[in-house]
VOGU-3710 file (C-alpha; in Angstrom, 3 decimals, decimal comma):
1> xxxxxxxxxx> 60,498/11,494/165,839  57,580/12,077/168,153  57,796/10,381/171,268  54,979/7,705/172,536  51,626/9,953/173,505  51,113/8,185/176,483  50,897/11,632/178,178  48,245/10,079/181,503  50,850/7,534/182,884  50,076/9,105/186,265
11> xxxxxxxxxx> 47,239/7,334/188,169  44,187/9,477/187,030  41,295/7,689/188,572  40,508/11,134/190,950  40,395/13,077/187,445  36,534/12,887/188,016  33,684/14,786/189,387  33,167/13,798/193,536  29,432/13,009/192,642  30,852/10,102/189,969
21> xxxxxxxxxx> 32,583/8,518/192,843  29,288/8,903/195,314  27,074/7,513/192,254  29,597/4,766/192,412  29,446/4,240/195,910  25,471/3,944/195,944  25,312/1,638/192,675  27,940/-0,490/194,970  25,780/-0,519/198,012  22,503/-1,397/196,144
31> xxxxxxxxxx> 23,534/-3,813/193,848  22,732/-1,418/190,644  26,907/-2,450/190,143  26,067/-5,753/188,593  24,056/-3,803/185,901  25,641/-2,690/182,382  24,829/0,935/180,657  25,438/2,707/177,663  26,805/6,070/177,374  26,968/8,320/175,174
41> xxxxxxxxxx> 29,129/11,800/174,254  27,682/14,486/171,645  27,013/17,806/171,726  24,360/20,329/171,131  25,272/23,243/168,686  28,028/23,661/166,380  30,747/26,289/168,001  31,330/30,029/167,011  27,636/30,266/165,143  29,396/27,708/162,368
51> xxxxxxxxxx> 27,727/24,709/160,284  30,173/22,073/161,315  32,657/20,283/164,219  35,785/18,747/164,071  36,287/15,840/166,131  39,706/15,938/168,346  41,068/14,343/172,009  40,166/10,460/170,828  44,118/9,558/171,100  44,421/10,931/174,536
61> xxxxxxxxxx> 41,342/9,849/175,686  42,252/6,046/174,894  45,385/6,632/176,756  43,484/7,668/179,705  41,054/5,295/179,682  44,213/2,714/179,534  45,911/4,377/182,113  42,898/4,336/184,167  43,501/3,383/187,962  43,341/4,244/191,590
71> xxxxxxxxxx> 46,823/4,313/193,585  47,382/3,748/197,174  47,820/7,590/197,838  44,604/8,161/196,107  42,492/5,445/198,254  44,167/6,854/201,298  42,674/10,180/200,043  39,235/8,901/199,497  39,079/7,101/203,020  39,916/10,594/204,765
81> xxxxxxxxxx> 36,393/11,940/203,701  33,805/12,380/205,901  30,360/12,725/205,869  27,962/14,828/207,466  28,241/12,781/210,685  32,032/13,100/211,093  32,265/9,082/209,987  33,553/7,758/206,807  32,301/8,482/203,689  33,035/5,667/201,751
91> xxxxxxxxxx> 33,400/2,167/202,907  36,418/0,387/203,251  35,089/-2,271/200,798  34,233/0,161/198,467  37,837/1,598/198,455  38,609/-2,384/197,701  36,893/-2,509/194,594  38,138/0,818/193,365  41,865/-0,847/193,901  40,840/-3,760/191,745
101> xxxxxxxxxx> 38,585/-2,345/189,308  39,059/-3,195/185,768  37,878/-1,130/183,120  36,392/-3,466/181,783  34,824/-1,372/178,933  33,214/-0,892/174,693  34,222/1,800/173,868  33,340/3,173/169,710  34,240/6,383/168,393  34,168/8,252/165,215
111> xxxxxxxxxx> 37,925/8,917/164,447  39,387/12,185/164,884  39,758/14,542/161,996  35,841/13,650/161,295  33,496/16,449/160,921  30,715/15,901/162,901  27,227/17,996/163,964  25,274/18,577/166,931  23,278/14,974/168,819  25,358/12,559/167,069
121> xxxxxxxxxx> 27,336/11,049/169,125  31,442/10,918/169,043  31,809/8,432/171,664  30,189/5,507/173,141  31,028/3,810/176,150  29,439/0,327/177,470  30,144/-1,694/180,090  30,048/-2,202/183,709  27,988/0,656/185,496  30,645/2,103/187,913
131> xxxxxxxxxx> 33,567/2,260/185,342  30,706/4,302/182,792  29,879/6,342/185,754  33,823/7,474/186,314  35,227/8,242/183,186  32,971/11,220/182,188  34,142/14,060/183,232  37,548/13,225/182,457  36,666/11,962/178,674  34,475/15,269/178,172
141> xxxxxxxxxx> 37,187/17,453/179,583  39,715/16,101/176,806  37,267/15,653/174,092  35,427/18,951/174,494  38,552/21,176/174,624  40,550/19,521/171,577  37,239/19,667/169,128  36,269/23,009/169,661  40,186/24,177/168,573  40,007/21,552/166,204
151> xxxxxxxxxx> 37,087/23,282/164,723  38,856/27,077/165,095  41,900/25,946/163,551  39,789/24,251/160,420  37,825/27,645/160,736  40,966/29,712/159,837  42,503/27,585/157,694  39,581/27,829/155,291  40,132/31,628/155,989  43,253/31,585/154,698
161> xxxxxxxxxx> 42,795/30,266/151,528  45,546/27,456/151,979  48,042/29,616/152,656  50,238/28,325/155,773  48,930/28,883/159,631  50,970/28,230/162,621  49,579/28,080/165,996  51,242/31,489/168,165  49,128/30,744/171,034  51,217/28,862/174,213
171> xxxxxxxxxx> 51,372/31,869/176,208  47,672/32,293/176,279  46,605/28,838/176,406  44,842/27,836/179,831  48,015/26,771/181,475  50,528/23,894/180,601  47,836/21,144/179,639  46,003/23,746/178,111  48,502/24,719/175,906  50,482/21,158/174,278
181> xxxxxxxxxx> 46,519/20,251/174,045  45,742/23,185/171,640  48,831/22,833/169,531  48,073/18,827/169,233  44,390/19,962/168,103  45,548/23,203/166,162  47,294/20,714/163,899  44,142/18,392/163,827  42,536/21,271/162,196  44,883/21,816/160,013
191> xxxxxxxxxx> 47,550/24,657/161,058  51,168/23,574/159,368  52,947/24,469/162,733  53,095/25,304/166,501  55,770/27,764/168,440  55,027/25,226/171,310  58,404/23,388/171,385  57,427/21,133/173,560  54,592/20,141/171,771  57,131/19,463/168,481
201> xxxxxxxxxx> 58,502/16,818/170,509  56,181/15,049/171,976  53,611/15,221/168,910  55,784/15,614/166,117  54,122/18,637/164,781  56,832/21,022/163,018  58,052/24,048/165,152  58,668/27,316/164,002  59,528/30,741/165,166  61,118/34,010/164,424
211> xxxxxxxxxx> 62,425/36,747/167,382  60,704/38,944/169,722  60,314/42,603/170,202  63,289/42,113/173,120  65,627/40,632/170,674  65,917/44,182/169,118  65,475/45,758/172,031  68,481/44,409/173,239  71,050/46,256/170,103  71,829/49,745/169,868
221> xxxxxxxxxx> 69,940/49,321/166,736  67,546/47,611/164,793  69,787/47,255/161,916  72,527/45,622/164,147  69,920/43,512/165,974  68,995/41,718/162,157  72,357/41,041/161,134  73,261/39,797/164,781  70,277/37,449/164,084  71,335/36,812/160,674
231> xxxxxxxxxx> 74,895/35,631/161,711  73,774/33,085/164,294  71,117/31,558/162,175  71,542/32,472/158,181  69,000/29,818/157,324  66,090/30,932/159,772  65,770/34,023/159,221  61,875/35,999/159,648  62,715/39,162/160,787  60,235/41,106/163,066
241> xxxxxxxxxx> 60,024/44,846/161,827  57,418/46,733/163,982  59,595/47,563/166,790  60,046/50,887/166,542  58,412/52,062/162,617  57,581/49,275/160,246  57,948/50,282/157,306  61,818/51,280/158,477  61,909/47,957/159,717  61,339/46,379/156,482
251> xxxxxxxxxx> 64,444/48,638/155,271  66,933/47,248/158,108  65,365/43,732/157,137  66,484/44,568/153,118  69,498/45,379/153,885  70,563/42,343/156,457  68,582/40,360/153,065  71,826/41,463/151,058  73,932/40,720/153,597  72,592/37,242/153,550
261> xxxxxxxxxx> 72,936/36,817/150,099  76,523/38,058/149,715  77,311/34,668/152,156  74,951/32,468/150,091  71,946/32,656/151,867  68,763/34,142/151,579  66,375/35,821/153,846  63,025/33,888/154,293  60,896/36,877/154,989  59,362/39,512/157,876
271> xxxxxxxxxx> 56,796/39,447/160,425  54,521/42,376/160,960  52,771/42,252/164,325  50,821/45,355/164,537  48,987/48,174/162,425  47,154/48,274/159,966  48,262/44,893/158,415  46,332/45,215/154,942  48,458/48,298/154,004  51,280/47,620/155,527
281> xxxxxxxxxx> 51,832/44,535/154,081  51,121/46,222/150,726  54,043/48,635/151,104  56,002/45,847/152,936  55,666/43,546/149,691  56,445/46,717/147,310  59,857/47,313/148,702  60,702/44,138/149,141  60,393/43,228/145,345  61,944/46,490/144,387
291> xxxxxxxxxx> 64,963/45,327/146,247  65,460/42,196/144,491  63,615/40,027/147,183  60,534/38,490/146,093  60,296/35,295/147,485  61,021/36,529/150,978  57,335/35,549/152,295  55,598/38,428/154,298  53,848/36,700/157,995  51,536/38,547/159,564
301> xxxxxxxxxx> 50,035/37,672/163,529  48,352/39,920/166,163  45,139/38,479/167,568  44,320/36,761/164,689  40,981/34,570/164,010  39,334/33,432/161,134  37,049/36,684/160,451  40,287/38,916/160,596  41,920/37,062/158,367  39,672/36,695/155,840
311> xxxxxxxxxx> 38,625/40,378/156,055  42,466/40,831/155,237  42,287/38,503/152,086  39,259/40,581/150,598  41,485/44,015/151,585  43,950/42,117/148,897  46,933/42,228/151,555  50,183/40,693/151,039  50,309/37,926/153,481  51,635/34,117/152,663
321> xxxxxxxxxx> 51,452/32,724/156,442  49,786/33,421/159,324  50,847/33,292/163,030  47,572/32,682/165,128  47,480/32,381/168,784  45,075/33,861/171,373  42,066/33,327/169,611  43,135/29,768/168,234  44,532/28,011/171,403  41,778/29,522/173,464
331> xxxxxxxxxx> 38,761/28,923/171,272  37,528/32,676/171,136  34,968/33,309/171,784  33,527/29,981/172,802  34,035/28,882/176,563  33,402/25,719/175,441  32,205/22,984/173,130  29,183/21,498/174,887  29,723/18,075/175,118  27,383/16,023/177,353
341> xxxxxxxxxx> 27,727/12,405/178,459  24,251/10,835/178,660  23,097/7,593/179,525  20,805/5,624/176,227  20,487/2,562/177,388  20,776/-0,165/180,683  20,790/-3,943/180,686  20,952/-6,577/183,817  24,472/-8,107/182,314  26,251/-9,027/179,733
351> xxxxxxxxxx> 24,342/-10,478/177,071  20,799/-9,482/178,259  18,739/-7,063/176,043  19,285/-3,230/175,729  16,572/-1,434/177,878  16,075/2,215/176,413  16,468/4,972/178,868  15,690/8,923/178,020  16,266/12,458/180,155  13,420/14,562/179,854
361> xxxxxxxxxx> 13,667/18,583/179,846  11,417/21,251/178,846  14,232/22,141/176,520  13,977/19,957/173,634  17,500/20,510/172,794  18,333/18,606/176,244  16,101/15,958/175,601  18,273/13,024/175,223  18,451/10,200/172,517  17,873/6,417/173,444
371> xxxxxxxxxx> 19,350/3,434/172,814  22,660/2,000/171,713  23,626/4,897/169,070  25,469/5,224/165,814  25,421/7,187/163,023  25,537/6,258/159,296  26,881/8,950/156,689  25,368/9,097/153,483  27,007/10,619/150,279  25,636/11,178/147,197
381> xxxxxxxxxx> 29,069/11,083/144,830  31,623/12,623/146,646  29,658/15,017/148,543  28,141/14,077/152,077  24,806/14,044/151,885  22,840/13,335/155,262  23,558/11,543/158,308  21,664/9,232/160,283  21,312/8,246/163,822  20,273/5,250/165,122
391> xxxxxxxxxx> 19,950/2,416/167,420  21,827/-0,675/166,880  19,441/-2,823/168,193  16,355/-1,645/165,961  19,462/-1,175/162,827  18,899/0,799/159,796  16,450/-0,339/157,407  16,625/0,700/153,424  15,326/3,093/152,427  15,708/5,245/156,110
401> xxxxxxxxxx> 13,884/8,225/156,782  15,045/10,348/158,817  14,036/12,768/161,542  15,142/15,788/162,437  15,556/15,786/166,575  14,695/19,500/166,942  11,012/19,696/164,546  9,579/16,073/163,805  8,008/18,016/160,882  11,796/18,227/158,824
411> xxxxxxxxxx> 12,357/14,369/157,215  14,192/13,261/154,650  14,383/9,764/152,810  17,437/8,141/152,112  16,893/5,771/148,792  17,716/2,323/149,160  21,471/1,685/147,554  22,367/4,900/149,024  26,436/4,388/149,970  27,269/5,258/153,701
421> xxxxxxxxxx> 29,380/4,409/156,390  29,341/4,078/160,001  31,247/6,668/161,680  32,008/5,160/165,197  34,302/1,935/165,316  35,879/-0,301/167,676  38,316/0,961/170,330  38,275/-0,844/173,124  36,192/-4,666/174,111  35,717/-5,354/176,972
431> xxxxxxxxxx> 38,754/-3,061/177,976  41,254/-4,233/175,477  42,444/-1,896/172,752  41,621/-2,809/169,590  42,569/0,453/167,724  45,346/2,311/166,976  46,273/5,876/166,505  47,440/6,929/163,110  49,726/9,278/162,578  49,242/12,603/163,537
441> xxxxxxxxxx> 49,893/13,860/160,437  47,126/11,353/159,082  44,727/12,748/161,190  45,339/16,606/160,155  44,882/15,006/156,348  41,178/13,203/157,419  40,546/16,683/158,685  41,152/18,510/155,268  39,818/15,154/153,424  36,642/15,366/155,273
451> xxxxxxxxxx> 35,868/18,817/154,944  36,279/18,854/151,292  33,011/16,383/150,674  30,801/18,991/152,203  29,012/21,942/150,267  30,732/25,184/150,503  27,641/26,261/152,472  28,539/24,206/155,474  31,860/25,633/155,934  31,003/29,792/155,616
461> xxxxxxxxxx> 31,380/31,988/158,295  27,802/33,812/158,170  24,569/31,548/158,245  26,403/28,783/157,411  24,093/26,064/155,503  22,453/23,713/158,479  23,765/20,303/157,153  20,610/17,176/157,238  21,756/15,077/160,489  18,546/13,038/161,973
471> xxxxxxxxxx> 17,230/10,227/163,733  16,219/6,885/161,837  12,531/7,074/162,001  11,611/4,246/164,277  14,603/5,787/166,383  12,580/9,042/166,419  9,395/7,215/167,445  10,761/5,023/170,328  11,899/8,402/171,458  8,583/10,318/171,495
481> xxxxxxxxxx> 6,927/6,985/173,423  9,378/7,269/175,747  8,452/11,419/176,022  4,714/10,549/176,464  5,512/7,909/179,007  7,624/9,813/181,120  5,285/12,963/180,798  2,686/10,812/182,006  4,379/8,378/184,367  3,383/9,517/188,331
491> x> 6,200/10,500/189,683
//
């Protein structure tokens, strides 16, 4: 059974950028901490050139946010810092208020396993200014990393036709963190396994593995080295035949087969890590039926991705699973999703209006959205059909029109009646949890649910179909007042 996540019981609170905690210490000296804001996380472009995003991280980024607090050690840490003048940064009441602070907090999200598209957002956080102001960097550093594997792993599991994937990739994952978070989201997108034992336990994602190169390294032979293997575990057996000559290797693997079966058992199949994997799996599958041994599966790895893999399938080789690693855990050959935390909207307490609040840049991609967001997805049957952004406070009239955010010029109407539903829901109010994780498993089946109400055009490879996502038109208006203004506002 997997164990409680709870994986941020350590005090987190300096798991932030040092210009949060300055920001905080300014709002605190002016006053601005009385105020409330609105935050919110999206993203600009769809990873690795594709037409969609998986959403991943929203389980350990509630139990961050819940584990959220400052320890003495970490106050004592803060106080050391000086400014330019030698003296203390931060003020000692300052340091106070970070030892009491509750995080006090909304906090909406669409639920991971969710396909989502660049400017709508994933997460929105509301509250108190300061709290807002020290979260982000830790919530996008989560978030970020576990959708854009998330979206790999759905990427080659498409590729593979439904055949099973397990994530290879621990040793090449950006250190320990790095790695249990890529098998956790590897699984999100729907790979059946993980070598990452660790990982098995505390997630409850199945492990599996085989042997290494050493293993028959280690016996005078490669022959002896299988039925050495075969003796110690006679129900586990994948034996790894590249070694030395493949094609050899699947002989010695044969023959420890029939020594298998003579005690009852059978072989469950070979790996091939190297070569040229279309053929050799072809020759690899032909002896292995000619020996009597046809439902020993044939599991191919070595740097693996999604275009590899399907470029084997059209190549007709003879592969039932497929061990991915480099290129999965890492996100190849993405550095990263994107994300971006931005501020929509500010308000003098709780209960006052929403005031609107928008970044400018020349870049109209970086031009942020207003307001207190959500998005509604529309279907038309079973198939998604658009989705649309908007502000709660101004709602979502029927029939919408919708924008999109890039060219004003690109609308589409949604017809009154149209069935939708809101994609973010309640997490947290007013810092108490009011959601709860699924399953794991759950989440990996929202992931393969989800993607299968989208048009095969969203989900391939090569100028994948750019699915309708825009803002609610009075959304899109408020937005290009708020343009003019600030263009024209003296600075």
């Amino acid at each position: 059974m997997p164990v409680p996540s709870q994986l941020y019981r350590p005090p987190l609170g300096l798991l932030t950028d040092f210009y949060e905690l300055t920001m905080a210490y300014a709002a605190w000296c002016d006053g601005t901490v009385a105020r409330e804001a609105s935050f919110s996380v999206s993203f600009r472009r769809n990873p690795f050139d594709g037409g969609f995003t998986v959403a991943a991280g929203l389980e350990h980024a509630v139990d961050l946010l819940e584990s959220w607090r400052y320890s003495e050690e970490d106050l004592a840490y803060l106080a050391a810092q000086r400014g330019g003048d030698g003296a203390p940064l931060f003020d000692p009441g300052f340091l106070a208020s970070l030892r009491d602070l509750a995080m006090e907090l909304d906090v909406d999200a669409v639920p991971e396993g969710t396909v989502v598209f660049p400017q709508e957002p994933l997460v929105r956080i509301s509250g108190p200014v300061v709290p807002c102001m020290l979260v982000e960097s830790a919530l996008l550093a989560v978030l970020n990393f576990q959708s854009l594997v998330a979206t790999k792993a759905a990427r080659v599991c498409l590729a593979a036709g439904g055949a099973p994937v397990i994530e290879f990739g621990m040793r090449r994952a950006q250190g320990i963190d790095g790695g249990l978070a890529a098998a956790r989201a590897a699984y999100v997108g729907g790979c059946d396994g993980t070598s990452n034992t660790l990982a098995g336990r505390l997630y409850g994602i199945p492990v599996k593995g085989t042997h290494a190169h050493s293993w028959v390294m280690l016996h005078a032979s490669e022959r002896e080295a299988f039925l050495s293997y075969a003796r110690a575990l006679p129900t586990n057996c994948v034996f790894l035949v590249d070694t030395y000559a493949t094609l050899e290797g699947v002989q010695s693997a044969i023959e420890a087969g029939r020594w298998l079966r003579s005690q009852g058992r059978e072989m469950i199949g070979i790996r091939l890590d190297s070569g040229d994997l279309a053929w050799l799996s072809q020759q690899a599958r032909r002896m292995l039926d000619e020996a009597g041994f046809p439902k020993a599966a044939i599991l191919a790895s070595n740097e693996l991705d999604e275009h590899v893999i399907q470029s084997l399938r059209d190549q007709h080789a003879a592969i039932a699973v497929w061990g991915v690693g480099t290129r999965l855990v890492t996100g190849h050959p993405e550095g990263a999703l994107g994300g971006v935390y931005k501020l929509g909207a500010v308000r003098s307490g709780p209960g006052a209006p929403w005031e609107p609040r928008l970044k400018l840049s020349e870049q109209i991609e970086k031009t942020t959205v207003p307001g207190v967001l959500q998005v509604r997805r529309f279907r038309h049957g079973a198939e998604a059909f658009s989705d649309a952004i908007f502000d709660e406070g101004l709602g979502l009239p029927a029939p919408s029109v919708i924008v999109d955010p890039a060219d004003p010029t690109r609308r589409r109407e949604i017809p009154a009646g149209t069935p939708g539903e809101d994609l973010l829901v309640p997490v947290f109010r007013r810092g108490q949890r009011v959601w709860q994780a699924p399953p794991l498993a759950s989440v990996r089946d929202r992931t393969r649910d989800q993607l299968s109400h989208f048009h095969a055009g969203v989900k391939r490879f090569l100028n994948p179909h750019r699915f309708p996502v825009g803002l609610e038109r009075r959304l899109h208006e408020l937005r290009t007042r708020l343009v003019l203004e600030a263009r024209h506002a003296p600075q």
